[in-house]
DRENKOLVEX-187845 format. One record per residue (C-alpha): x, y, z. Coordinates in pm, whole numbers, plus 50000, padded with zeros to 5 digits. Example, Ala and Ser with C-alpha at 12.3 -4.5 7.8 and 13.67 -1.06 7.14 Angstrom:
2
+-------+-------+-------+
|     X |     Y |     Z |
+-------+-------+-------+
| 51230 | 49550 | 50780 |
| 51367 | 49894 | 50714 |
+-------+-------+-------+
//
This chain:
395
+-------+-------+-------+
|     X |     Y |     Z |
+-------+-------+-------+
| 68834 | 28241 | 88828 |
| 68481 | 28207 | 88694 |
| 68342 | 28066 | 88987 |
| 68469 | 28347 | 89204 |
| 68365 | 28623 | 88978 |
| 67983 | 28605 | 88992 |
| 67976 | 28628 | 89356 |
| 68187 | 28866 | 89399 |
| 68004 | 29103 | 89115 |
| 67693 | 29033 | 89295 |
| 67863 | 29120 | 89655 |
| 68021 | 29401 | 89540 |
| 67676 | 29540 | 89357 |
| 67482 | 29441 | 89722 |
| 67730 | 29675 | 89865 |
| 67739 | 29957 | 89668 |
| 67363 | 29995 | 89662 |
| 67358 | 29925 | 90032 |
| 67622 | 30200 | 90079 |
| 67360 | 30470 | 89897 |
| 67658 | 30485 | 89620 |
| 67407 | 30432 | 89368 |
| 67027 | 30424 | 89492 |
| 66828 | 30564 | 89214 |
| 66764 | 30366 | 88894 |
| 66918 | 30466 | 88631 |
| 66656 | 30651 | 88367 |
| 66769 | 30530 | 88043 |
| 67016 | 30833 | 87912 |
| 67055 | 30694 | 87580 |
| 66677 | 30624 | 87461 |
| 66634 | 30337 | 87247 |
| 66383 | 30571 | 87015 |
| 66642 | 30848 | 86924 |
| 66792 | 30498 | 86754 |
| 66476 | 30392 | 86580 |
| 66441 | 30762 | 86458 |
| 66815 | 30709 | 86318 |
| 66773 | 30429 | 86121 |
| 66488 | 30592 | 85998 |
| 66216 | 30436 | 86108 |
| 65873 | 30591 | 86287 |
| 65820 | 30549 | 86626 |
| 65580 | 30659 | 86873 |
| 65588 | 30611 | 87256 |
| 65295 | 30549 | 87451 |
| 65202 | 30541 | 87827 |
| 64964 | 30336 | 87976 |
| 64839 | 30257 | 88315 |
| 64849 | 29909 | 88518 |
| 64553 | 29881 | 88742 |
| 64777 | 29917 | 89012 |
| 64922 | 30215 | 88924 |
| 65270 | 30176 | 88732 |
| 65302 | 30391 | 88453 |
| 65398 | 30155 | 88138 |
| 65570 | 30271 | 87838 |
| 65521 | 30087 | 87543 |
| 65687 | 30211 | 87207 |
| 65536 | 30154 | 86839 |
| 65669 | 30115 | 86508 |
| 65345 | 30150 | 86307 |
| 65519 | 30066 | 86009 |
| 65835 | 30028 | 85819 |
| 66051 | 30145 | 85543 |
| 65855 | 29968 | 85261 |
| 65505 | 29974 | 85107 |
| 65440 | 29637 | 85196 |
| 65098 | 29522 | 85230 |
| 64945 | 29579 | 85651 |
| 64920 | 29234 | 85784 |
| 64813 | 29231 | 86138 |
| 64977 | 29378 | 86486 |
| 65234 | 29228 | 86692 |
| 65334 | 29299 | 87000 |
| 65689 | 29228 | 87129 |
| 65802 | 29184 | 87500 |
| 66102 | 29190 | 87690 |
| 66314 | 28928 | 87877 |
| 66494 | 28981 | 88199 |
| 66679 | 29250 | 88276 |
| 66626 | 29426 | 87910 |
| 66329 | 29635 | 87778 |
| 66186 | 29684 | 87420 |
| 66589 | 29790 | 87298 |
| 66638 | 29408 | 87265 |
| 66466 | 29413 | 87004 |
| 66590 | 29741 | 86813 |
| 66965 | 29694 | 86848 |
| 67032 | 29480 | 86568 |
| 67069 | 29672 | 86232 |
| 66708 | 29717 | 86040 |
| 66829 | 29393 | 85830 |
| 66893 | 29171 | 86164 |
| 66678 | 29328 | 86385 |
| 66354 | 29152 | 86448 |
| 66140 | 29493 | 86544 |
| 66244 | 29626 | 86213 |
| 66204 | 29309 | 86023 |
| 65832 | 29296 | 86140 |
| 65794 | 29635 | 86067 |
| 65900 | 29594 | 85667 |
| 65699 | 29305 | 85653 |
| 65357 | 29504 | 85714 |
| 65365 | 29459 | 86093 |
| 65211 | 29719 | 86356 |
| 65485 | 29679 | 86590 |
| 65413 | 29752 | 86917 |
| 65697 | 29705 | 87205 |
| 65618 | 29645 | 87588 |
| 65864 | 29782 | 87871 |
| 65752 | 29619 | 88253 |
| 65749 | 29813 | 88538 |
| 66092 | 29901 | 88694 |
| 66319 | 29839 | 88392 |
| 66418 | 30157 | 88314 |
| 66160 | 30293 | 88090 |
| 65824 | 30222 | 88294 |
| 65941 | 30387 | 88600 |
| 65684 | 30553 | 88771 |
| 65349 | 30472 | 88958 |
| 65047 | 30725 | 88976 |
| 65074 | 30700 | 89440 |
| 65447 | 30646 | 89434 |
| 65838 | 30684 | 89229 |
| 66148 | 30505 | 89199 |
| 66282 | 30643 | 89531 |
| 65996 | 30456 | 89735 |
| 66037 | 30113 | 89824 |
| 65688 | 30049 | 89743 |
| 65773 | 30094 | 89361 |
| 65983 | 29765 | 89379 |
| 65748 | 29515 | 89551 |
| 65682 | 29323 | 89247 |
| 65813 | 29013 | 89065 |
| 65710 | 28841 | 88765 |
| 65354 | 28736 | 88925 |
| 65253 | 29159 | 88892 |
| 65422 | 29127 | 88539 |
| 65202 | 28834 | 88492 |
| 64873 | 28980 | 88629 |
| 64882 | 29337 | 88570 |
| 65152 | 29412 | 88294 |
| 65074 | 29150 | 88061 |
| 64698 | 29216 | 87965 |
| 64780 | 29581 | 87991 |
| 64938 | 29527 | 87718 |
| 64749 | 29334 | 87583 |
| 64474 | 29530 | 87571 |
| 64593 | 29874 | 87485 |
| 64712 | 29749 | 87206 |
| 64436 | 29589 | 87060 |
| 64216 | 29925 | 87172 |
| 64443 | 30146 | 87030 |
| 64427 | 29926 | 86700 |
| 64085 | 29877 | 86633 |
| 64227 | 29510 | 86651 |
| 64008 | 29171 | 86768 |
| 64319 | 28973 | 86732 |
| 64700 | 29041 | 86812 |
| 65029 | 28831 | 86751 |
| 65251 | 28786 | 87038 |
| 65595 | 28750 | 87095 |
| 65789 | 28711 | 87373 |
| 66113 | 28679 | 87515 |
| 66281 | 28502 | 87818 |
| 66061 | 28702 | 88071 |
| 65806 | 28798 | 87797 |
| 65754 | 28417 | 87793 |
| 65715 | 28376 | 88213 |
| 65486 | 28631 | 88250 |
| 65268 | 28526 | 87920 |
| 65206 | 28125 | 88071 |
| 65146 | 28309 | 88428 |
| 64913 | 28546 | 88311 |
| 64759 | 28292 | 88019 |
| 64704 | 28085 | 88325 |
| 64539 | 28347 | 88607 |
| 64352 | 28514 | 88325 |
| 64271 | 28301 | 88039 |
| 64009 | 28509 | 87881 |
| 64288 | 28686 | 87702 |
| 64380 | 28418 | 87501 |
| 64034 | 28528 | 87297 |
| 64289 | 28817 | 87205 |
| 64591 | 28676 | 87043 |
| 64592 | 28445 | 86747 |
| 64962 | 28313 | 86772 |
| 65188 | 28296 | 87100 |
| 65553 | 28268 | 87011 |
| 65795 | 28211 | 87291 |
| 66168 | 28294 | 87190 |
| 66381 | 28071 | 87484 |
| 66057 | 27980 | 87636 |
| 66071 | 28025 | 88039 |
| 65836 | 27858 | 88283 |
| 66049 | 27585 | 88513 |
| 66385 | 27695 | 88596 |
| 66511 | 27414 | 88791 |
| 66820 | 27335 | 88556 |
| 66901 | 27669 | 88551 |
| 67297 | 27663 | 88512 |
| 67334 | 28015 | 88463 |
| 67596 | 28151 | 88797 |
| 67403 | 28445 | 88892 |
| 67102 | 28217 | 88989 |
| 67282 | 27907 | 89118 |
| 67456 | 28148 | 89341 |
| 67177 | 28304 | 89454 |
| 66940 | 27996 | 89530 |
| 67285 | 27784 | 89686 |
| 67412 | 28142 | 89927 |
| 67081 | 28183 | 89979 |
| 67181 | 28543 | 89829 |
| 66761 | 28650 | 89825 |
| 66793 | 28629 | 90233 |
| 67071 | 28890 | 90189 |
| 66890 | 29119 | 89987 |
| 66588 | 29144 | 90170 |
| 66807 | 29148 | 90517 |
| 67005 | 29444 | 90351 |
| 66690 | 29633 | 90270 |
| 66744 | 29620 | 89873 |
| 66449 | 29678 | 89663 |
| 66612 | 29693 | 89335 |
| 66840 | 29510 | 89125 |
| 67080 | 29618 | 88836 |
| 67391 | 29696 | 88803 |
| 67459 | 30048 | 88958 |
| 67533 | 30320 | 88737 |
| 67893 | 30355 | 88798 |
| 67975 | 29950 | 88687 |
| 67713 | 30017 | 88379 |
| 67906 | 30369 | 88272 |
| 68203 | 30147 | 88274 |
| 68108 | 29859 | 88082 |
| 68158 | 29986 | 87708 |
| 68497 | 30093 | 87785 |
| 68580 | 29741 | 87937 |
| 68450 | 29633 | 87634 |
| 68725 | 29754 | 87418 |
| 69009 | 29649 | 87628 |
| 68815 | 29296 | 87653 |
| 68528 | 29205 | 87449 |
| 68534 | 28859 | 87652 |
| 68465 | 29081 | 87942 |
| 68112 | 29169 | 87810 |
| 68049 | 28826 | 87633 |
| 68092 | 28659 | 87997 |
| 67891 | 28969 | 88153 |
| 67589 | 28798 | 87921 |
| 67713 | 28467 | 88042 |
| 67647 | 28528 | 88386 |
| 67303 | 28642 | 88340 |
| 67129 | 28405 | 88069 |
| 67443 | 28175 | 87983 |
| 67669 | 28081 | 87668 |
| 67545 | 28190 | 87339 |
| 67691 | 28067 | 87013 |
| 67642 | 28380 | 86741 |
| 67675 | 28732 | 86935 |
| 67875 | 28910 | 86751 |
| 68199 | 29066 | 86974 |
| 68239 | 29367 | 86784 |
| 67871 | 29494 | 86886 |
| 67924 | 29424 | 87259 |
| 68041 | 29757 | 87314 |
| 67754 | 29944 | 87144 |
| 67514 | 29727 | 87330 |
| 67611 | 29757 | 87676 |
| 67507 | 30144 | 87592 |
| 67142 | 30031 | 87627 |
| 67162 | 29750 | 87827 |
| 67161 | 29588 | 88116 |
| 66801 | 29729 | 88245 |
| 66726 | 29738 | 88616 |
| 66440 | 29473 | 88790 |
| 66334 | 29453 | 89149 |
| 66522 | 29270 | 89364 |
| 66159 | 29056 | 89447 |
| 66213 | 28983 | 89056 |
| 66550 | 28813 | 89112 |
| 66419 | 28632 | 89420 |
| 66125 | 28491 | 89280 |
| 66349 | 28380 | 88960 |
| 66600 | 28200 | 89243 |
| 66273 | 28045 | 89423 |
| 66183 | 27907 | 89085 |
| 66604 | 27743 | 89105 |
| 66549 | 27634 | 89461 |
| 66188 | 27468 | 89406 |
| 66227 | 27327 | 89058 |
| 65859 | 27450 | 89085 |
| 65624 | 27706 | 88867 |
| 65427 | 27897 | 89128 |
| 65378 | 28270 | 89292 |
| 65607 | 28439 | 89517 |
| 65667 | 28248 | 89811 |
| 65666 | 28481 | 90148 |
| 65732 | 28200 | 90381 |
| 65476 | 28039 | 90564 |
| 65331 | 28376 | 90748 |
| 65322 | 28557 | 90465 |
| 65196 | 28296 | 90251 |
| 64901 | 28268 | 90468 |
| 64867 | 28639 | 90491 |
| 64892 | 28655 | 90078 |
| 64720 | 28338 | 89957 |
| 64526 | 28188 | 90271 |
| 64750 | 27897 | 90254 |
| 65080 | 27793 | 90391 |
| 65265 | 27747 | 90075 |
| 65271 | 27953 | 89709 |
| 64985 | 27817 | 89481 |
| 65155 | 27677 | 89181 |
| 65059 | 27792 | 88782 |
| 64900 | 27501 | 88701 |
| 64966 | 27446 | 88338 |
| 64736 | 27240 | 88267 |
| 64535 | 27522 | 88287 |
| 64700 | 27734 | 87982 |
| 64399 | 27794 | 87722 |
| 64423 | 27512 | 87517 |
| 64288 | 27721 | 87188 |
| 64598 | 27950 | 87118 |
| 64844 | 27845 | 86916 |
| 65176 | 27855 | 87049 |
| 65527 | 27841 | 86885 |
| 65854 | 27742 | 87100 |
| 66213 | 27910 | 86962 |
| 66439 | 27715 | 87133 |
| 66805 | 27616 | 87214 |
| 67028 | 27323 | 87302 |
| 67253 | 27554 | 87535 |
| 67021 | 27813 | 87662 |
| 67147 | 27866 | 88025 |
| 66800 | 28024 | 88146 |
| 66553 | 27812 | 87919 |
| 66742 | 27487 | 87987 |
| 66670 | 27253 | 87749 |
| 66503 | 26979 | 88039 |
| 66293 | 27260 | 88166 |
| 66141 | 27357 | 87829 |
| 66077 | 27020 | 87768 |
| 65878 | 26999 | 88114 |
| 65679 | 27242 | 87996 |
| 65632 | 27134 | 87646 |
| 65521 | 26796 | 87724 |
| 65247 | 26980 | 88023 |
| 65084 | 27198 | 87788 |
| 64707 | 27107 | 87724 |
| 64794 | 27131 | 87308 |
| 65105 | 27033 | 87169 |
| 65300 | 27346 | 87068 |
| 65486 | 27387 | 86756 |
| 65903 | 27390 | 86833 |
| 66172 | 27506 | 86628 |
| 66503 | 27373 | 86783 |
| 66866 | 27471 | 86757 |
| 67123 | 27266 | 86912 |
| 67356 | 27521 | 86932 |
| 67169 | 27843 | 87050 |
| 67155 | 28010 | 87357 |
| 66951 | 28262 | 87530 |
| 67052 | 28536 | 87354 |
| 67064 | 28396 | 87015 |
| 66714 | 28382 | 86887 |
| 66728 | 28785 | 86989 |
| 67080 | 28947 | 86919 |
| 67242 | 28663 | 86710 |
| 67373 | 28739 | 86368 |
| 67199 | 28420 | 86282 |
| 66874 | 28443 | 86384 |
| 66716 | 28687 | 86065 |
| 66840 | 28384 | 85856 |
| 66760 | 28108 | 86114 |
| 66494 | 28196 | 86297 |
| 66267 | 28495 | 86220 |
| 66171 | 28336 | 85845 |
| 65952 | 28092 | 86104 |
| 65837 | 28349 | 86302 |
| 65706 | 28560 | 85968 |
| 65536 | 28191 | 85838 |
| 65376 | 28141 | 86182 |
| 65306 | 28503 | 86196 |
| 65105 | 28444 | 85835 |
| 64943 | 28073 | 85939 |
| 64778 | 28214 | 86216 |
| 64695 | 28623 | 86129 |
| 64385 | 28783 | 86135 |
| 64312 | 29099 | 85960 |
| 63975 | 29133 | 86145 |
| 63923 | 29433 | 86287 |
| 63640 | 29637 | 86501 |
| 63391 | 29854 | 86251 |
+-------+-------+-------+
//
């Protein structure tokens, strides 16, 4: 029954976007500040453009509840298919955003372009296919020292900390890699269920894809984006009461088992997620399945020429990673995204030898939703947070 499922979701998603049942992605109804605000915390939301256009929206939590002494700025980033809610769902005591905050963190959260929050460009909206021709390499070279670099503007800051997620991890050794001068703005890299190769990838949606060859049938059927359409996602907390195992497989089938979500939240978080992508996004990430390979978008041979000047994509050599920032792996034993042979690939190419904190039995999720993780796992981030700060900033 498993096996069957994840095709036919992803068939039956193909074919009610194809059918113009649900076109438009969805703008996110319930926002993720009115639940900041609640728990009674500041927030502030910021826009900020990419050089090539897209609209970013990247929410702050300048500080939190207590008068605890300012220690630097941090800036948070979003996995796949999620935004900067990941990170706020959790209750203020579980909740890494929050957690930060309290601490004496500027908290500043990133949303990429098409996920629901950042959904505009300056020449162009949602409705034009233009919008979705992006993947992780854009997120790489045009979101990621965006970010970067409003923040530490808009802080006075020489320094920021940097934490990402999933995605947030992808896009930070891609764009470490093209642009390494921005390593000179971070003191500390942490990677929660670090992502680079994906070749043991065992989560369903992706070994569909890259065994059906699903990404032909997406760009054959004309589909720019990829989420699940509004109807399915309007439906999901009530399919959550009747069966919580429902939504904990839902997660399955995108980023794979996970040891310490807690069941009775599933239906308050499928109010703010799942978050749309591009449908280039998803095809890049099967690519990555296919290949075994870190490298750009491959357009086939024509395009490849037409992109690169060279028959096949150039890989993200990571040899190439700036060998003076410190980096931090949070990572799992059953992560079904960040497989454990694929983060070790990567750990063992990295120029410097990062530092890892390992959980046999975490998954993707874990280190971000888990009811464990403000016990297990964020007391390391706040002491690699502290080794590594800087308080410098611009006179």
């Amino acid at each position: 029954m498993v096996s069957l499922f994840v095709p036919l979701l992803l068939l039956a998603t193909l074919f009610l976007q194809w059918t113009n049942l649900s076109l438009a992605a969805p703008q996110q109804s319930v926002n993720v500040t009115a639940l900041i605000i609640e728990r009674g915390y500041p927030v502030e939301v910021h826009v900020v453009v990419s050089p090539d256009g897209y609209e970013l929206i990247v929410h702050r939590i300048p500080h939190g509840l207590t008068n605890a002494p300012k220690k630097g700025v941090v800036l948070l980033q979003h996995g796949l298919t999620d935004s900067s809610a990941g990170y706020c769902l959790n209750d203020p005591t579980e909740g890494l955003a929050y957690i930060l905050a309290d601490y004496g963190y500027d908290v500043w959260l990133g949303n990429n372009r098409g996920n629901g929050y950042s959904m505009n460009n300056v020449n162009f909206g949602p409705d034009d296919t233009r919008f979705w021709d992006f993947s992780w390499d854009e997120m790489a070279l045009y979101d990621f020292p965006t970010f970067i670099n409003y923040v530490v503007n808009s802080t006075s800051s020489t320094k920021i900390s940097y934490i990402g997620h999933s995605e947030g991890t992808i896009q930070a050794f891609a764009g470490l890699i093209s642009n390494p001068d921005i390593a000179d703005k971070l003191n500390v890299y942490i990677a929660l269920a670090p992502v680079a190769f994906v070749g043991g990838i065992t989560v369903p949606l992706f070994t569909t894809l890259s065994a059906l060859d699903a990404d032909e049938l997406l760009l054959l059927l004309g589909i720019r984006e990829f989420y699940l359409p509004a109807i399915i996602h309007s439906l999901l907390p009530d399919v959550c009461i009747i069966d919580p195992s429902v939504c904990e497989y839902g997660g399955s089938a995108f980023y794979g088992p996970n040891t310490y979500l807690n069941e009775s939240r599933l239906e308050f978080y499928t109010i703010y997620e799942p978050f749309p992508t591009s449908a280039k996004n998803i095809i890049h990430w099967a690519q990555g399945v296919r290949t075994k390979t870190f490298q750009k978008y491959d357009y086939g041979t024509q395009g490849n020429i037409q992109h690169y000047g060279q028959s096949t994509p150039p890989p993200y050599l990571i040899s190439k990673f700036p060998s003076q920032l410190p980096v931090v792996f949070i990572t799992g034993g059953i992560d079904g995204l960040a497989d454990p042979a694929d983060v070790e690939i990567l750990q063992t190419s990295l120029p410097s030898t990062p530092t890892v904190y390992y959980r046999a039995d975490y998954g993707h999720i874990d280190p971000l939703l888990g009811y464990t993780a403000h016990t297990l796992v964020y007391p390391h981030i706040l002491a690699e947070l502290d080794k590594h700060q800087y308080t410098h900033r611009i006179l």
